[in-house]
Z-matrix of the N, CA and C atoms (Angstrom, degrees):
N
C 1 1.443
C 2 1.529 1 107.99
N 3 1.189 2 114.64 1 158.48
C 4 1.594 3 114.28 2 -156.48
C 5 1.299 4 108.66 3 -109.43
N 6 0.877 5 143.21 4 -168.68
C 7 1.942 6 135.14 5 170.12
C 8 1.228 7 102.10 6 -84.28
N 9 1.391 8 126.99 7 -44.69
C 10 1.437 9 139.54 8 -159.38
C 11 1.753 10 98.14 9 -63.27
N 12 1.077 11 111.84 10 -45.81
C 13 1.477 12 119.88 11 -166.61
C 14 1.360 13 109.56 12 -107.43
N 15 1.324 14 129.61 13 9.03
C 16 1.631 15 146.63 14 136.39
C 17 1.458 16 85.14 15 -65.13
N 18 0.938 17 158.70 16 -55.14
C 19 1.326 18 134.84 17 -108.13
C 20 1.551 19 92.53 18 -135.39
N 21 1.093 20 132.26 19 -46.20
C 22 1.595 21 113.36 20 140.21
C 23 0.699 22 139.20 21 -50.58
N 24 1.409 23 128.65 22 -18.62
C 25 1.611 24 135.45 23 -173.40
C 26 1.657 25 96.32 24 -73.03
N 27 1.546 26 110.05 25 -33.12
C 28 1.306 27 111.80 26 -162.15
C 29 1.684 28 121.57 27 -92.09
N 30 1.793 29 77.82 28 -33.39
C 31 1.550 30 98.67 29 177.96
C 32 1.953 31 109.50 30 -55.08
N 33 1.506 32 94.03 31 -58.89
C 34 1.449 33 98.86 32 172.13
C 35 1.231 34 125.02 33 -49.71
N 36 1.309 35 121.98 34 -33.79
C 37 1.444 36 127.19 35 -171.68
C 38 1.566 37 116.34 36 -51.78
N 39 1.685 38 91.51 37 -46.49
C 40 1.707 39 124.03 38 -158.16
C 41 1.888 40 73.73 39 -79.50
N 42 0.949 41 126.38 40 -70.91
C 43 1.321 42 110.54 41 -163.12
C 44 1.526 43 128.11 42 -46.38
N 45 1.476 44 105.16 43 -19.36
C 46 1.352 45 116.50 44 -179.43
C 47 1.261 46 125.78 45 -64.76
N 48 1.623 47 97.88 46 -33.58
C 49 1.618 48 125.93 47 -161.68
C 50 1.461 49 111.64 48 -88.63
N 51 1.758 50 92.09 49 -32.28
C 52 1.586 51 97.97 50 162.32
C 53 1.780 52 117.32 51 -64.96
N 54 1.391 53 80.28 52 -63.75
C 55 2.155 54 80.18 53 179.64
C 56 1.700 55 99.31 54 -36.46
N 57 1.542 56 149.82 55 -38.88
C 58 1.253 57 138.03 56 -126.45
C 59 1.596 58 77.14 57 -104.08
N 60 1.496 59 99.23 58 -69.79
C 61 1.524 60 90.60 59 -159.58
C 62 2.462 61 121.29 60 -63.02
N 63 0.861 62 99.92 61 12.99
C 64 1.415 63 141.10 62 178.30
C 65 1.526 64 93.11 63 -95.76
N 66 0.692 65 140.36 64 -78.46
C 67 1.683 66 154.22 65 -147.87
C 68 2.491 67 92.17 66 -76.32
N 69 1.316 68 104.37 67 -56.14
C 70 0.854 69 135.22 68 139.77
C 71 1.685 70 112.93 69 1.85
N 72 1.509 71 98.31 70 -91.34
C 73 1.693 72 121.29 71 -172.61
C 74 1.642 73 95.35 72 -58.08
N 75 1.395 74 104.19 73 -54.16
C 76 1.780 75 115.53 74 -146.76
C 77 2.081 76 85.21 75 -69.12
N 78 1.315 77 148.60 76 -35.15
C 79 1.035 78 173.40 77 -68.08
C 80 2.208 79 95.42 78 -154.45
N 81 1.552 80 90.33 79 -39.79
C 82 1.297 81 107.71 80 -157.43
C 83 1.875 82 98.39 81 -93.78
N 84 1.615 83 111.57 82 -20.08
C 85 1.640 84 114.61 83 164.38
C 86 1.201 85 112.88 84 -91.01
N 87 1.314 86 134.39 85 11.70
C 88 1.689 87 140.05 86 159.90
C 89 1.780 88 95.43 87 -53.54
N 90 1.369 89 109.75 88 130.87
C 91 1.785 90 115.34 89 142.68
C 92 1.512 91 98.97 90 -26.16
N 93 1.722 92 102.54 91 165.85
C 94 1.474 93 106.44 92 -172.66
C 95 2.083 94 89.58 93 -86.20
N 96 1.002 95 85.78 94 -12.97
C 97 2.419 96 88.27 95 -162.13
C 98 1.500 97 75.47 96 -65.83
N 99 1.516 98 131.23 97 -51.66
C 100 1.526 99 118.87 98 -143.20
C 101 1.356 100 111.17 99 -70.89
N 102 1.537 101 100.46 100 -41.83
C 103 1.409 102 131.09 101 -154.55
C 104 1.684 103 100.36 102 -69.44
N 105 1.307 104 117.03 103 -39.79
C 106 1.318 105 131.39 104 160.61
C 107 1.610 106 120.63 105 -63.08
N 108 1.280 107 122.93 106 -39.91
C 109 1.393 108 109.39 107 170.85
C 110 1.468 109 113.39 108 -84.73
N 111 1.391 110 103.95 109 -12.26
C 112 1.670 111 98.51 110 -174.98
C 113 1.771 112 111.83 111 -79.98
N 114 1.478 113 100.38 112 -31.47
C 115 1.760 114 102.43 113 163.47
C 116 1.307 115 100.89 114 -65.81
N 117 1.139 116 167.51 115 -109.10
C 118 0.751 117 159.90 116 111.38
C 119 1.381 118 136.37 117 106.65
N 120 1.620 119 112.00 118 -75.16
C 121 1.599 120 125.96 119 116.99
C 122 1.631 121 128.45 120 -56.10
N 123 0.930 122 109.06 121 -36.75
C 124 1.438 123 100.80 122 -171.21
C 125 1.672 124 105.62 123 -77.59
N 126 1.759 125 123.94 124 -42.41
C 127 1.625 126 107.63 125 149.62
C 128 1.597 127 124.54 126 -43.87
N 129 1.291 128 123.20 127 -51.20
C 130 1.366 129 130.92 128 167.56
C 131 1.944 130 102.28 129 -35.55
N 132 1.646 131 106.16 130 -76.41
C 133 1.695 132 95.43 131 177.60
C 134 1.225 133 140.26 132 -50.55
N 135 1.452 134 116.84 133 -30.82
C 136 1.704 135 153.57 134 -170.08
C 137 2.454 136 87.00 135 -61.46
N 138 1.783 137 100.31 136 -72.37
C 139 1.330 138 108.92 137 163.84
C 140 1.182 139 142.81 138 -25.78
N 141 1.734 140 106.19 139 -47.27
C 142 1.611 141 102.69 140 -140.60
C 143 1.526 142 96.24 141 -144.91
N 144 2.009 143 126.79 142 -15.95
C 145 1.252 144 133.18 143 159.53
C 146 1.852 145 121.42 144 -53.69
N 147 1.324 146 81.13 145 -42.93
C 148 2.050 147 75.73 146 175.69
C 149 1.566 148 108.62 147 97.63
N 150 1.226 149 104.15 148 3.66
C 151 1.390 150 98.32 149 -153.19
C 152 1.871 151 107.75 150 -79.07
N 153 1.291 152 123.60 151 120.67
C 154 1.244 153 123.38 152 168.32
C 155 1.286 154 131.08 153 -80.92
N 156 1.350 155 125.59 154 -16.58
C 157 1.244 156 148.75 155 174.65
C 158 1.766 157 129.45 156 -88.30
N 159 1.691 158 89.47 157 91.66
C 160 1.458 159 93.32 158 -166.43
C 161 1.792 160 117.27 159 -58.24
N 162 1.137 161 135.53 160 -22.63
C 163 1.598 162 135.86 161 143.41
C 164 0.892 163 111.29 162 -27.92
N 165 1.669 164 136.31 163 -70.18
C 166 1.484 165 144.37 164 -160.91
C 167 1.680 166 97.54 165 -71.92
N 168 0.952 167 107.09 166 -39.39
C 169 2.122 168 108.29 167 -171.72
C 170 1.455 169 93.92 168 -67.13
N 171 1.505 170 96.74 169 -56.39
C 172 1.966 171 82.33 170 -177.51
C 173 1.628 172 127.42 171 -52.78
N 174 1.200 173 79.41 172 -48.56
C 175 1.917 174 87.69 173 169.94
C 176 1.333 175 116.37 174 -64.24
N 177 1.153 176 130.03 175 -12.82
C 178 1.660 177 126.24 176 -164.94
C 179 1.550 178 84.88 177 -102.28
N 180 1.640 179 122.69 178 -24.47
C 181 1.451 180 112.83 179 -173.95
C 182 1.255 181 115.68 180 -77.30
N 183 1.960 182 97.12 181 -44.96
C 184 1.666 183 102.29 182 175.41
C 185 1.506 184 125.45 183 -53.16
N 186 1.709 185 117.01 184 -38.56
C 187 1.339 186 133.24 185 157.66
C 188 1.647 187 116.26 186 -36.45
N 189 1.237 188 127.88 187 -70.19
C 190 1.257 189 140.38 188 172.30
C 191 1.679 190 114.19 189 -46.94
N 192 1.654 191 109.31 190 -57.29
C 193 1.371 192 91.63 191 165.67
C 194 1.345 193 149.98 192 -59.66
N 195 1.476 194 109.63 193 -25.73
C 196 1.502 195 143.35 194 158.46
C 197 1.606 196 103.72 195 -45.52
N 198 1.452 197 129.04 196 -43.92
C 199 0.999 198 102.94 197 -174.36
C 200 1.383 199 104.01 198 -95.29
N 201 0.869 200 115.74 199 -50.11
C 202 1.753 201 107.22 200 -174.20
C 203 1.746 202 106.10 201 -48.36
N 204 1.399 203 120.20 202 -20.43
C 205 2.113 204 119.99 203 177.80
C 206 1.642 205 73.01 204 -72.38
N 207 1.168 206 131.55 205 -63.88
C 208 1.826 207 116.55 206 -144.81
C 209 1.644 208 95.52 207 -52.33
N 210 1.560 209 109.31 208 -52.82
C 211 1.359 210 106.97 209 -159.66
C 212 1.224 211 131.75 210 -80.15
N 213 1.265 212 104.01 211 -4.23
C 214 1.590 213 119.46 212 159.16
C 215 2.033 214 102.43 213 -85.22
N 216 1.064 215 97.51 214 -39.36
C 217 1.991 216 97.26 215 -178.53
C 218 1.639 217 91.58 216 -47.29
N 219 1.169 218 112.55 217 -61.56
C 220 1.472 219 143.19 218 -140.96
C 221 1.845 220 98.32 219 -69.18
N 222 1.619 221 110.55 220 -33.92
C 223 1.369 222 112.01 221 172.26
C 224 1.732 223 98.10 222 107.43
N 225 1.632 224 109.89 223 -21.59
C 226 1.481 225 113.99 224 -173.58
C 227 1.866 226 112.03 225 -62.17
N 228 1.667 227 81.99 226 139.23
C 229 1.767 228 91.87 227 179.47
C 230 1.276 229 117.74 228 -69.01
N 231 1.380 230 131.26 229 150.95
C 232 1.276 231 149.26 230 144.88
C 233 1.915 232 110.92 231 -13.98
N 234 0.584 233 120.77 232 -44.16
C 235 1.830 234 145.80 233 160.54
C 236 1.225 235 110.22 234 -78.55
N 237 1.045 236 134.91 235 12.68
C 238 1.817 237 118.92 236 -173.86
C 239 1.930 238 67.89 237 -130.93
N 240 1.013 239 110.57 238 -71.59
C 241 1.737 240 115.44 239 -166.75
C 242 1.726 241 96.46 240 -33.66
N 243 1.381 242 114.86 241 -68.13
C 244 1.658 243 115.90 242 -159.42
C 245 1.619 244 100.94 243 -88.24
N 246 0.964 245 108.58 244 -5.72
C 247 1.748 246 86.49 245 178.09
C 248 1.322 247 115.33 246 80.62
N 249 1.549 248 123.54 247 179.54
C 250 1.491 249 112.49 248 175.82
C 251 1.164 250 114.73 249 -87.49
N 252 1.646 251 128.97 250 -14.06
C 253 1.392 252 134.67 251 175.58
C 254 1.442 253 116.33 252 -108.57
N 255 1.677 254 120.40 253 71.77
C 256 1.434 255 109.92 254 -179.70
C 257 1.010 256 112.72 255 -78.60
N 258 1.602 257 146.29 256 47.60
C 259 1.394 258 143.66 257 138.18
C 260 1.454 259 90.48 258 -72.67
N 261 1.527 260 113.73 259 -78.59
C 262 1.422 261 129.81 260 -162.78
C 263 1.997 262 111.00 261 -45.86
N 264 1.599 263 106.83 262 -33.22
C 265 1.939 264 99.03 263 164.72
C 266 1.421 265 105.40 264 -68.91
N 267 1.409 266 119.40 265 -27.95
C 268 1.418 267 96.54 266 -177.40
C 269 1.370 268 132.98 267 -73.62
N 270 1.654 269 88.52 268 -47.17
C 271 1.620 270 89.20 269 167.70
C 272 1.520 271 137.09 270 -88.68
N 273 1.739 272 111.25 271 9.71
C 274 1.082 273 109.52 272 153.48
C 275 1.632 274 115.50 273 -78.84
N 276 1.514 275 121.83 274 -32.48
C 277 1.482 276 133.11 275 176.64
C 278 1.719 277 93.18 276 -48.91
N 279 0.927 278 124.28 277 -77.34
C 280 1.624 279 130.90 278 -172.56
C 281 1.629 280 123.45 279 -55.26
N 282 1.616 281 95.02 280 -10.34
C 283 1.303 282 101.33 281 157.25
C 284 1.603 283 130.73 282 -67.39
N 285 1.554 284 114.88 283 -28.32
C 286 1.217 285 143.80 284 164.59
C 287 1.882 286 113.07 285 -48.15
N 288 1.301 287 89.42 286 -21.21
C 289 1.635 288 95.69 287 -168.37
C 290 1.445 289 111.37 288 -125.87
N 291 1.433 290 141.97 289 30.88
C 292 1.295 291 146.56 290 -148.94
C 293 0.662 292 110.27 291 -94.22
N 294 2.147 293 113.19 292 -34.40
C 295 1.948 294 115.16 293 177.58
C 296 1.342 295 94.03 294 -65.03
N 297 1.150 296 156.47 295 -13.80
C 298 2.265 297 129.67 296 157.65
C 299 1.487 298 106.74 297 -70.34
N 300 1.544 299 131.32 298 -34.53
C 301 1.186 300 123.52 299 -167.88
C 302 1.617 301 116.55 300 -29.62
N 303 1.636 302 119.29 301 125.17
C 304 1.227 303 97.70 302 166.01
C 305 1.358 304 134.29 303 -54.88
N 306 1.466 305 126.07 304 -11.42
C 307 1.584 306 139.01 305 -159.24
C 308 2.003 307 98.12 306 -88.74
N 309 1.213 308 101.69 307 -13.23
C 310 1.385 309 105.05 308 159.12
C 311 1.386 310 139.03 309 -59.60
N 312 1.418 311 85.22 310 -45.63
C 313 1.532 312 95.47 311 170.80
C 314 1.086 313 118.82 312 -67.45
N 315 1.725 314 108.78 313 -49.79
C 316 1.190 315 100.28 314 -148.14
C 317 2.022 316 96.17 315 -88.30
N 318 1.356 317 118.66 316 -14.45
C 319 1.356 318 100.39 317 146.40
C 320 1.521 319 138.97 318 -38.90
N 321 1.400 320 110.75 319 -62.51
C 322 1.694 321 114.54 320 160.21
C 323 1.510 322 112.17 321 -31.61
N 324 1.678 323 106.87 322 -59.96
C 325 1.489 324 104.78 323 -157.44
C 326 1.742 325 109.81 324 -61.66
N 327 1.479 326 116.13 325 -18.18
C 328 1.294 327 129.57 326 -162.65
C 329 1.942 328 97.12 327 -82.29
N 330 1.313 329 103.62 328 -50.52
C 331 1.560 330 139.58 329 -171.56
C 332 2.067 331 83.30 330 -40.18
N 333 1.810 332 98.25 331 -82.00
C 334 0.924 333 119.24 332 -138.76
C 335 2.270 334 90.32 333 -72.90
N 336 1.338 335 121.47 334 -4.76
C 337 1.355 336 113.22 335 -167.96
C 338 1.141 337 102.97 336 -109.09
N 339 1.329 338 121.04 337 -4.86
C 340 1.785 339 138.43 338 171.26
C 341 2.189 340 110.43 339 -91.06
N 342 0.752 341 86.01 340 -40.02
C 343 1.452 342 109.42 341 160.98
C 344 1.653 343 126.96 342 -62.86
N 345 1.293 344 116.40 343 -57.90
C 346 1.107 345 135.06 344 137.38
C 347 1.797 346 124.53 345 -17.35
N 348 1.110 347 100.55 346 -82.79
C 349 1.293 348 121.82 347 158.60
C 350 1.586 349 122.48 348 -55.56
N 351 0.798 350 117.33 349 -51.00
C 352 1.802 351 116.70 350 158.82
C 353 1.795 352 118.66 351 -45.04
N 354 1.279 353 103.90 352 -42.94
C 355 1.316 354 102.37 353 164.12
C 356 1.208 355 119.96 354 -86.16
N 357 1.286 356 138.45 355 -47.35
C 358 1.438 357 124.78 356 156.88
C 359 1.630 358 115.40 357 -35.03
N 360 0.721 359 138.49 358 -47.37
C 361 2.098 360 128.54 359 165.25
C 362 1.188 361 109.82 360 -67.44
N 363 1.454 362 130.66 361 -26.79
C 364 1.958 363 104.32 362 -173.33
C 365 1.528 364 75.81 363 -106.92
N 366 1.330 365 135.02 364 50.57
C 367 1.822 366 121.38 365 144.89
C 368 1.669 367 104.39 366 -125.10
C-alpha cells in the first residue's frame, strides 16, 4: 500500500466521521415525535440493512435524516412519514441501498466459487 492511498484511506475515514457526527448534531433539532422515530428506524437499518460500507451507511443516514428535517419542516406526522407498516418503510428505504449490503458480496463470492468449480469438471 502506498502513502498516497494510506492517506486516503485515512483522509476519507476522518471525513466520514465528520459527515456522521454532523448528521448526529443536525439529528438533535428534529421535534422530540421525529427525533424518536428517526432513532428508531435508523437502529432498525443500522441491524437488519447488512450494510458493510461505511459511505453507503452514511448516505442511507444522511437520506433518512433529510426526510424526517422535510417532514417535520413540512408540519408532516410521524405516521404520514412511516406509513402504517414501519418495518415494511424501513426495509423498503434500505432497499435503495443494497449495492453496500454485505450479502452482496458474499453472493458474488458464492456466484464466482460455483463457477470456478464448474469449470474445473468440464476440463
Amino acid at each position: 500500500m502506498s502513502i498516497r492511498s494510506m492517506f486516503e484511506a485515512v483522509v476519507g475515514e476522518l471525513a466520514l466521521k465528520k459527515r456522521w457526527r454532523q448528521l448526529k448534531a443536525r439529528k438533535q433539532q428534529l421535534p422530540e415525535s421525529h427525533r424518536k422515530a428517526h432513532d428508531a428506524v435508523e437502529r432498525y437499518l443500522m441491524y437488519s440493512a447488512g450494510i458493510a460500507d461505511g459511505a453507503i451507511v452514511t448516505a442511507m443516514a444522511e437520506d433518512l435524516l433529510e426526510l424526517f428535517e422535510q417532514g417535520a419542516a413540512d408540519g408532516t406526522p410521524v405516521s404520514a412519514i412511516v406509513g402504517d407498516d414501519p418495518v415494511e418503510f424501513a426495509e423498503e428505504f434500505a432497499r435503495n441501498y443494497a449495492e453496500g449490503a454485505w450479502i452482496k458480496k458474499e453472493r458474488a463470492r458464492l456466484n464466482e466459487a460455483i463457477e470456478t468449480i464448474n469449470k474445473e469438471e468440464e476440463s
